[in-house]
N, C-alpha and C positions, 0 to 999 in steps of 0.2 A: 685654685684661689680665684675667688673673684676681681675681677680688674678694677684698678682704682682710678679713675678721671679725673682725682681731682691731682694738682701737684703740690710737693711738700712746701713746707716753708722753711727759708733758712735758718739753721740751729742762733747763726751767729749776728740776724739780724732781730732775734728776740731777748739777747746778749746787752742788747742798747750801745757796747764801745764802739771804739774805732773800728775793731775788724767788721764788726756789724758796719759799719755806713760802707766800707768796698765790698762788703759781700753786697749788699742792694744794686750794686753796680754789676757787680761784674757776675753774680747766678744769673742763672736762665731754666725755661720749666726744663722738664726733663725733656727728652728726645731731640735737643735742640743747642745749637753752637754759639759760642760767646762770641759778642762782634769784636772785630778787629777795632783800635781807636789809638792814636798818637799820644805823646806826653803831652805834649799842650792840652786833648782833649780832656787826659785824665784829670790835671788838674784840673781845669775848669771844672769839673764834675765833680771832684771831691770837693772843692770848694763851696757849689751850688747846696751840694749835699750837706757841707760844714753849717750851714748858713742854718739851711731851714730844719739843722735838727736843737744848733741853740738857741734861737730865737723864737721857739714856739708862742711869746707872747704877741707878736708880729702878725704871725698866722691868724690869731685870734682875734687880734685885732682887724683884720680885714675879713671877719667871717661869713659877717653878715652881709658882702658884696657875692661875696662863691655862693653862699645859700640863694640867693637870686639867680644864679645861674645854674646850679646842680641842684638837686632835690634831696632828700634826706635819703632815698629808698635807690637811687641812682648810686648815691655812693657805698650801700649798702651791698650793691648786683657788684661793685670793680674793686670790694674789697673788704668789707666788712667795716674794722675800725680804720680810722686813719693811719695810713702808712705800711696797713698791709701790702702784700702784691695780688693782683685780681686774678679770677679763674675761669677758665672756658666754660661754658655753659655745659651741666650736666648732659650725656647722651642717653638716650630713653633703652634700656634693655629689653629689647624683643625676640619674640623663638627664631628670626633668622640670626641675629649676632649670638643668639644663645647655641646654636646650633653649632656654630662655626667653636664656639670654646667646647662644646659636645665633641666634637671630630677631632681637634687636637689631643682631649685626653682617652679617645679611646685610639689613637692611634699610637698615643705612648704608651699604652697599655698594651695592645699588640707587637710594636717593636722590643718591648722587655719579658726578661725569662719572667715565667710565672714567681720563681720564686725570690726572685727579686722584687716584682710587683707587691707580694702578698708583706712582705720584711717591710717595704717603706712608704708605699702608699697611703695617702691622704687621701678623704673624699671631700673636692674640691665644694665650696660656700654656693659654686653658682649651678653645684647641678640640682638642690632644690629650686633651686629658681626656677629654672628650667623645667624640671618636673611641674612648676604651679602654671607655667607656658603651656603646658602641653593641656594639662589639664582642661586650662581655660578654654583651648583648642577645640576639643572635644565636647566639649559644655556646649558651645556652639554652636558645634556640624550634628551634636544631635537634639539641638531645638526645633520642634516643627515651624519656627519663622521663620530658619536658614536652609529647611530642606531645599535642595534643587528641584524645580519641576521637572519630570521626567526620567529620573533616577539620573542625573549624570554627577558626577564629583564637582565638586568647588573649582572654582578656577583657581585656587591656591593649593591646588590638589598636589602639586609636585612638594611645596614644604610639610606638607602634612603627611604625606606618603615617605619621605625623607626620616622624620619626627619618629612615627612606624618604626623607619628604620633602625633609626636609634637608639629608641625605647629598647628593641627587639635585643640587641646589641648591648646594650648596658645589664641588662640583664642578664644574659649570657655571660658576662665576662666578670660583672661582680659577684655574682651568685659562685662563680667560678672560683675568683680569686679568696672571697669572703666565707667559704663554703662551713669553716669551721669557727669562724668569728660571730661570736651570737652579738658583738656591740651593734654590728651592721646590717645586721637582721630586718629592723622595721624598713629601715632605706632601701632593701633588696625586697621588701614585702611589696611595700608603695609601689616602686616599677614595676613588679608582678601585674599588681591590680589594673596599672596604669595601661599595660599593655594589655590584659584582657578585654579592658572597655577597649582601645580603639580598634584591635581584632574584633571585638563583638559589633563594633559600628562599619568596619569592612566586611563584617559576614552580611551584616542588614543591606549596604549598599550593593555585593555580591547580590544576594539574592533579588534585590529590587531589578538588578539589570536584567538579569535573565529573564525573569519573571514579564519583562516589557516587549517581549519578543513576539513581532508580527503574524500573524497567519499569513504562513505562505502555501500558495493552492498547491496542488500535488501538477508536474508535468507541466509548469507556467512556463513556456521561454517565449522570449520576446523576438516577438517578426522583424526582418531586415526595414522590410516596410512601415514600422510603426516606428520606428527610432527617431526622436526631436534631430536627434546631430549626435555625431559620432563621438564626441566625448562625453557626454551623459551615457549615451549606451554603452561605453566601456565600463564607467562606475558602476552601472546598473547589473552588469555581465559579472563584474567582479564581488559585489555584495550577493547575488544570485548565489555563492557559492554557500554562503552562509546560511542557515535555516532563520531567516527573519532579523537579523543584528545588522547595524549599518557597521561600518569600518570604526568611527570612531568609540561606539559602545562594545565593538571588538577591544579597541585599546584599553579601554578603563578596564575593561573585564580582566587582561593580562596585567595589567598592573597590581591590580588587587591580588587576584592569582597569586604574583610572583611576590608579595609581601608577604602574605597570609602563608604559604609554603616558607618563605627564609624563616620566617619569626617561627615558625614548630608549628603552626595549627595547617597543616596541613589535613588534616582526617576533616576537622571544621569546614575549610573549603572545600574538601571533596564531596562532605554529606550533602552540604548545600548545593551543590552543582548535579550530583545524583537525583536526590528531591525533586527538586526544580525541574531541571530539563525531562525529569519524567512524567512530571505532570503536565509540562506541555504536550510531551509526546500522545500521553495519553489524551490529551484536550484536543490535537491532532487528528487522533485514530476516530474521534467520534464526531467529529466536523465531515468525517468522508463515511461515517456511519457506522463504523463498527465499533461494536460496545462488547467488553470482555464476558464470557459465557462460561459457566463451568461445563465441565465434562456432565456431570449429573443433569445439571439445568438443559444442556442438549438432549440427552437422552429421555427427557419427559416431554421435550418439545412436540407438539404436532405438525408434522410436515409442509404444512404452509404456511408456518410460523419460520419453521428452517429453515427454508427456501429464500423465505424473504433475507434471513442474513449471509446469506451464500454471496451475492455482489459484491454488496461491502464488503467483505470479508476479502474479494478478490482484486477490488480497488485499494484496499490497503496493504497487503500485501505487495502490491505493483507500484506503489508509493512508497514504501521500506525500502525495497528494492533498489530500485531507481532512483529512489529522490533522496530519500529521510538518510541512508545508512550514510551517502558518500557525504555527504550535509553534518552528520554528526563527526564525523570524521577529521573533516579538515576546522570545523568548530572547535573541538577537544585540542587538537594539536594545536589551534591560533592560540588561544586563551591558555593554556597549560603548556605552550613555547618553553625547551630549556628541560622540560622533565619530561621526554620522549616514554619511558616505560610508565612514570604515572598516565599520560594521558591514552596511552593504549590500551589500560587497565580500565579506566572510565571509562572509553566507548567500548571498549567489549562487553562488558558489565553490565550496562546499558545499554545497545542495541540488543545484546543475546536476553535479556529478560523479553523484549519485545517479539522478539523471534518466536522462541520459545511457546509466547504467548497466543502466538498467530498459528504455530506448528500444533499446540495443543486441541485448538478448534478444528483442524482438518482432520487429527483423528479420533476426537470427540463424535464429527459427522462421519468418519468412515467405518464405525459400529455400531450405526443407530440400522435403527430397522429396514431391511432392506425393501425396495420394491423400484418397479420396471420405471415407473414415473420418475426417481430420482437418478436415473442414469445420466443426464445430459449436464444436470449439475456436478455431478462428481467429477466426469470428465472435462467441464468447464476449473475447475479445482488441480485433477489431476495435471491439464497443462500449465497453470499459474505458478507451479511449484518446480515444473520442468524447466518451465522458459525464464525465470526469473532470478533464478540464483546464481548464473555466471556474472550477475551486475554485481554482484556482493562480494568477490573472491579477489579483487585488489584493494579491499578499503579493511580486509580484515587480515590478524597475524595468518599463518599458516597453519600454527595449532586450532585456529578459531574458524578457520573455516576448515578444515578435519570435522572438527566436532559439527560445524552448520550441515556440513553434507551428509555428514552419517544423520543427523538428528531427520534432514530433509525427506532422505532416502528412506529412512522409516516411514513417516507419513507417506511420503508418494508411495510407497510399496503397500499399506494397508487400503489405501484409496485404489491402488492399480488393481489389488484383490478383491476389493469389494464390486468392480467394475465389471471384474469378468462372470462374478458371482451373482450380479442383476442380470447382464447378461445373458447367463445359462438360466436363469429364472425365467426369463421368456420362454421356454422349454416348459417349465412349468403353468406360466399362465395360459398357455395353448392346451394344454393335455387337462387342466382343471374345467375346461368349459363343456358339461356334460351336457347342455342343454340338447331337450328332446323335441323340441318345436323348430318345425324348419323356417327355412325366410321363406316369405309368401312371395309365389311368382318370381323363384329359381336367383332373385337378386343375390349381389355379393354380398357375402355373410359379413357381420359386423368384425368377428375374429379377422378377417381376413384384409379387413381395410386399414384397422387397429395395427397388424403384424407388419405390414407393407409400408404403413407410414411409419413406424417406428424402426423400422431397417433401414426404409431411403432416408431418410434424417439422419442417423448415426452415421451411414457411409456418405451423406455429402455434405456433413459437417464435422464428422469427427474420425473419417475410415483410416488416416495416418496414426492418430492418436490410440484407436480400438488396435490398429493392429500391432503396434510399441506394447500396448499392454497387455497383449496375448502371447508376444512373443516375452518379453522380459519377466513378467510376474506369474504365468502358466503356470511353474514349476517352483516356485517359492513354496516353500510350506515350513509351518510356525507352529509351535508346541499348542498356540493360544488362535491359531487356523481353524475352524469348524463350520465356514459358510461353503466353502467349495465342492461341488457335488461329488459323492464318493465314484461314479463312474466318469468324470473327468480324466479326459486324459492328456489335455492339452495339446501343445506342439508334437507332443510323440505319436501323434496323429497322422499320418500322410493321405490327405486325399486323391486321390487317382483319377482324372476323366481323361482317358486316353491319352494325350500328349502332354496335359496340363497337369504340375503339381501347386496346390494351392496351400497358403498361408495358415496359422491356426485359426485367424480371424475368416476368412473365407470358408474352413474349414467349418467351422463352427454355424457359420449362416445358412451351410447345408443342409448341417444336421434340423436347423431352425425349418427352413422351409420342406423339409424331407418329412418333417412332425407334423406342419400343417397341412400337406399332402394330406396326411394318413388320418387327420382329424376330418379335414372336408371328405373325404369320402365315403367316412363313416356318415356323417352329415344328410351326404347325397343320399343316403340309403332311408332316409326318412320320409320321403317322397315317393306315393304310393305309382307314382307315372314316372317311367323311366326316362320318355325323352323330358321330361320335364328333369328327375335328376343328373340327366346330360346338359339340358342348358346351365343349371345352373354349377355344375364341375367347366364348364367353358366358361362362364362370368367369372369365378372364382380364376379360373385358371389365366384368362386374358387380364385381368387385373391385376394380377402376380406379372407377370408377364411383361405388361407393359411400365410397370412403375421401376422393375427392372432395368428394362431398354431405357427408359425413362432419364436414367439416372449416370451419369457416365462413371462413377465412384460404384455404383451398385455392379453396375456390367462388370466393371473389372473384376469387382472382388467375387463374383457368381463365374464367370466366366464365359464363352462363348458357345464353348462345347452345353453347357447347362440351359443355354437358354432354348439354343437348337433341340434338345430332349424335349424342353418345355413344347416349343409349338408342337411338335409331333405328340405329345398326351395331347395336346387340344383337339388336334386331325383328328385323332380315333374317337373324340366324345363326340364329334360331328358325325362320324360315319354312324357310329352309332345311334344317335338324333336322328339322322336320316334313314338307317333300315326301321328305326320302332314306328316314327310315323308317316313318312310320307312314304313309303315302300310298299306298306299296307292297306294304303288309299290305291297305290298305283295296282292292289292286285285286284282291285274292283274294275281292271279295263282287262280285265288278263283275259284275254282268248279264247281257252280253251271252254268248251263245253257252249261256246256258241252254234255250229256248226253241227248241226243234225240232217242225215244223210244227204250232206250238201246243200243245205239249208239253212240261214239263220232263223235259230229260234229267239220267237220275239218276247214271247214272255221273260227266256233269261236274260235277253237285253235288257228291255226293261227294267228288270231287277238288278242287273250290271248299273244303266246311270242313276236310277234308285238310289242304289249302295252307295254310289261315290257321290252324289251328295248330297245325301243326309251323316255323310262319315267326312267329307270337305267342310261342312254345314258346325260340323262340331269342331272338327280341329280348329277354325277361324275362328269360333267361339271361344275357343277353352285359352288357345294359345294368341291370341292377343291382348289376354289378361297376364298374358307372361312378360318377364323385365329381359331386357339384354341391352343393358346401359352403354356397354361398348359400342359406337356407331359403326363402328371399321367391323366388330364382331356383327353387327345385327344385318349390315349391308352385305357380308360375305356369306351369313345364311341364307338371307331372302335371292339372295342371288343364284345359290345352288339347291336352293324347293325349286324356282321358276326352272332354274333348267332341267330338274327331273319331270316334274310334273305338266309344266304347261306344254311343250312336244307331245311327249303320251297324248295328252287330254284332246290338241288337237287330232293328233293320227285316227286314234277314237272314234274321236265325233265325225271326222268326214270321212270314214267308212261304216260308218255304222247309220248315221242323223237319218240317213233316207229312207231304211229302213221300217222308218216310223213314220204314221198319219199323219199332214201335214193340217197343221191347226192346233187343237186342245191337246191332241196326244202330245205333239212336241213338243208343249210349252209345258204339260204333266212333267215331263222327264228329261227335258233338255234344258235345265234351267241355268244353265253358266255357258258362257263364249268363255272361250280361252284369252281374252282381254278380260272377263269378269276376275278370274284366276288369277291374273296376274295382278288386278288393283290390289285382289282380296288377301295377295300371298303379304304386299307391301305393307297393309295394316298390322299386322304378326310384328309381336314382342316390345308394344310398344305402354303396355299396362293399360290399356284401355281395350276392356271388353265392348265390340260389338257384334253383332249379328246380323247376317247378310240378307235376312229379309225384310230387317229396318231399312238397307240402302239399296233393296228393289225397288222400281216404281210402275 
């Protein structure tokens, strides 16, 4: 029932007798106690009263002095006609006093059996009123003159979230009680409606809040040293936890939240919050640069269209991780407070589409087309997957990371595969290079510099990683496997160098350089001068060799025993170097057949320093147009020609020089000192032909 403010009037003072003039005396409004007064008072009172109710011509008589003094509308406010009793001034009915008559009848509604309620209840005059309160309410908060700047609620937000509540609540309980009563129908319609609109005006303000949410960089924390003073940097530390919401757009969030959930529209604020936070998410993912890619659209890609999304791809991934997942986490639980399994249903729901989304790209790229150039990416990939998902295993259920790790482990298992399957493709691009044209001037072959730098890279940036992936994915095999080379044998390999057992990865780089052995060789044979295809099996060989030594990741994984083989194949390309051509010069001092019957014969001398050079005369020609880029290699040659040759050449020449005319003939045939020899041998391998009788003078 609506409350009545004003008070009655007395039955017995509209009676006009006697009992009417002591009821004027002695009522009082309602709520209120009758004064105490003596018989003397009384009488005087009745008397007073006796007076001025028969002498009304009295009154009249003095009217015109009162109307000087009161106004006609004065007397009108203290009682209408004359002799009424006057009334307090109307109270203005507003949604907070409406509210409060709202909360008494639904709580006598809940303290009574239903079917007691349903047998005698009345629907009370003031909850239409109430109802056009709300209304107006609403009319209001969704006018664009009263929106708040910024999405935040009204500062009258607590009676209108109350209202909400009410609304929410009257409904429920008459719908309830009224369920088969069609007179109450429109009444239980109305609060339907009523409550839709301001649900639908909390779903708008929901979403406006979220919607306002700041870019926060990926891996921002704030320096000890940058902090104003220690209590901002607390708040700062604390809203940090949050993906972009201050504390207090926390709160309104939870409040709407937990209306939107009591009143049934729960699925309402959950869509909204799904939507929403995912289009951030994804507004997110392309601020650090990764933009979603189908599986299809990769596989048409051209590899340095790929490549370029391979970072982003690994920066956001390392931002899910790390930042985004535990951020959405304690987000969901703030604002969804009170409903623990809904809010773990949202973030899972929601981070795993993102996951998912990131997981689908890495093995999108681990069946596109292989080749040796994309190795370093992959394994940039493969560790981002490894090293990244322990950050994610307390912020999700246990079922949800079950399912993260297995989903994980797929992809890192197809990427592990495809790694060892570029891998062993280097095998291939070594054995494909049939070319028949040698390198001019015995330099290191192009294969050769290609294969070297592509080993010491991988092992001194990735030789932990290559070798996890040789040992753990080796021996995977998958119905939908068909890159792995069929003589693969992975780990069931044991390589043997005497004391040393090596890794499959080690294993493996053997077999790699053991190919390009047997390709340079073939190589060397293309070179119609053998020490010439000795120098260049030594270029080749000390290049290998030293990028090796080079490398202290390399060393290990080849070994020590391996590299000691290696110098000794160098030794024997030198010995041999040295019998093809300086052996053969030296046999131009050779002795015998000098000596006739005790005698040198001069002609064969002659024809002895003749030989050696016009045969010294070419090899300084031929072979100073030769490369031997290794200084350490070219100093260790020039070193061991001087010491075969210039000894001999002198022993030679001061047993022999005298022999000869001293003038034209000896300068005929004596045309080198063993200092000439020795400048001459220095010039050797350095790609510049010259010829020793441009630097006679």
């Amino acid at each position: 029932m609506e409350k009545n403010h004003m008070p009655e009037k007395s039955s017995s003072f509209n009676k006009g007798d006697d009992n009417g003039k002591n009821s004027v005396v002695g009522d009082t409004f309602p709520g209120t106690e009758s004064p105490k007064c003596s018989n003397e008072e009384k009488s005087a009172a009745a008397e007073i009263t006796e007076v001025e109710i028969e002498k009304p011509e009295e009154l009249k008589a003095g009217q015109t002095e009162i109307e000087e003094i009161e106004k006609p509308e004065e007397k009108q406010k203290e009682g209408g006609e004359l002799g009424e009793p006057t009334s307090p001034p109307e109270i203005e009915y507003t949604l907070e006093t409406a509210s409060e008559d709202i909360e008494r009848f639904l709580s006598n509604i809940c303290t009574s059996k239903e079917e007691e309620v349903g047998a005698g209840l009345e629907i009370p005059e003031f909850i239409e009123k109430y109802l056009d309160l709300v209304e107006e309410k609403i009319s209001k908060l969704e006018s664009p003159e009263t929106k708040v700047k910024g999405c935040q609620l009204p500062e009258d937000d607590a009676s209108f979230l109350k209202a909400v509540d009410q609304i929410s609540k009257l409904y429920t309980n008459l719908s309830t009680v009224f369920k088969l009563d069609s007179n109450h129908g429109p009444l239980i319609d109305r609060i339907c409606r009523i409550q839709q609109r301001a649900m639908s005006y909390l779903e708008d303000e929901f979403r406006s809040l979220l919607e306002e949410s700041r870019t926060v960089e990926p891996y921002q924390k704030q320096e000890v040293g940058d902090e104003p003073g220690q209590d901002q940097s607390a708040e700062s530390n604390e809203e940090s936890n949050f993906p972009g919401y201050s504390l207090e757009v926390l709160a309104n969030l939870n409040k709407i939240a937990m209306k939107m959930i009591s009143g049934g529209y729960e699925s309402e604020c959950c869509e909204a919050y799904m939507i929403t936070r995912r289009n951030i998410i994804e507004k997110t993912l392309r601020n650090l640069g990764f933009e979603k890619i189908s599986i299809d659209e990769v596989q048409k890609m051209q590899w340095e269209s790929l490549e370029r999304e391979i970072p982003p791809w690994i920066k956001a991934f390392k931002h899910c991780a790390n930042v985004y997942f535990s951020g959405e986490r304690k987000l969901a639980d703030t604002i969804f407070s009170g409903y623990p399994s809904l809010s773990d249903s949202l973030f899972s729901n929601l981070t795993r589409g993102v996951f998912i989304e990131l997981l689908n790209f890495a093995e999108a790229v681990a069946i596109s087309k292989r080749s040796t150039e994309k190795l370093f990416k992959f394994l940039d990939m493969y560790e981002t997957l490894r090293d990244n998902l322990s950050a994610t295993v307390s912020v999700f259920s246990e079922e949800c990371v079950k399912e993260l790790k297995a989903e994980t482990s797929t992809a890192r298992c197809r990427i592990g595969e495809t790694v060892i399957c570029i891998f062993c493709d280097l095998e291939n691009s070594i054995m494909s290079d049939t070319g028949k044209t040698p390198v001019p001037a015995g330099a290191v072959h192009p294969l050769t510099r290609y294969t070297m730098n592509y080993l010491k890279y991988a092992c001194d940036e990735y030789k932990g990683t290559l070798e996890q992936v040789f040992k753990e994915h080796a021996k995977i095999e998958r119905a939908d496997s068909t890159s792995r080379p069929r003589d693969y044998e992975g780990d069931s390999q044991n390589y043997n160098n005497d004391e040393e057992n090596h890794s499959p990865f080690s294993g493996q780089l053997m077999r790699i350089m053991d190919l390009l052995d047997s390709i340079l060789e073939a190589k060397s044979k293309l070179y119609k001068d053998v020490s010439l295809s000795c120098i260049f099996m030594m270029n080749n060989g000390r290049y290998i060799l030293q990028k090796i030594k080079g490398s202290a990741e390399t060393r290990q994984a080849m070994g020590d025993t391996w590299c000691r083989k290696r110098s000794s194949y160098l030794r024997n390309y030198h010995q041999t170097y040295k019998r093809e051509t300086w052996m053969k010069l030296l046999g131009c001092l050779n002795l015998e057949g000098l000596n006739v019957n005790g005698k040198v014969a001069k002609p064969v001398l002659k024809e002895r320093f003749k030989s050696f050079n016009a045969m010294f005369e070419e090899i300084h020609k031929t072979q100073s147009s030769w490369v031997v880029s290794d200084k350490q290699l070219q100093s260790e040659l020039r070193v061991s020609i001087s010491a075969i040759v210039i000894p001999a050449y002198r022993s030679f020449l001061g047993r022999f020089s005298g022999y000869l005319d001293p003038g034209r003939q000896t300068e005929k045939y004596i045309k080198f000192q063993p200092e000439d020899i020795e400048t001459y041998i220095d010039e050797l391998f350095d790609g510049n032909p010259t010829s020793t009788t441009k630097r006679k003078t």
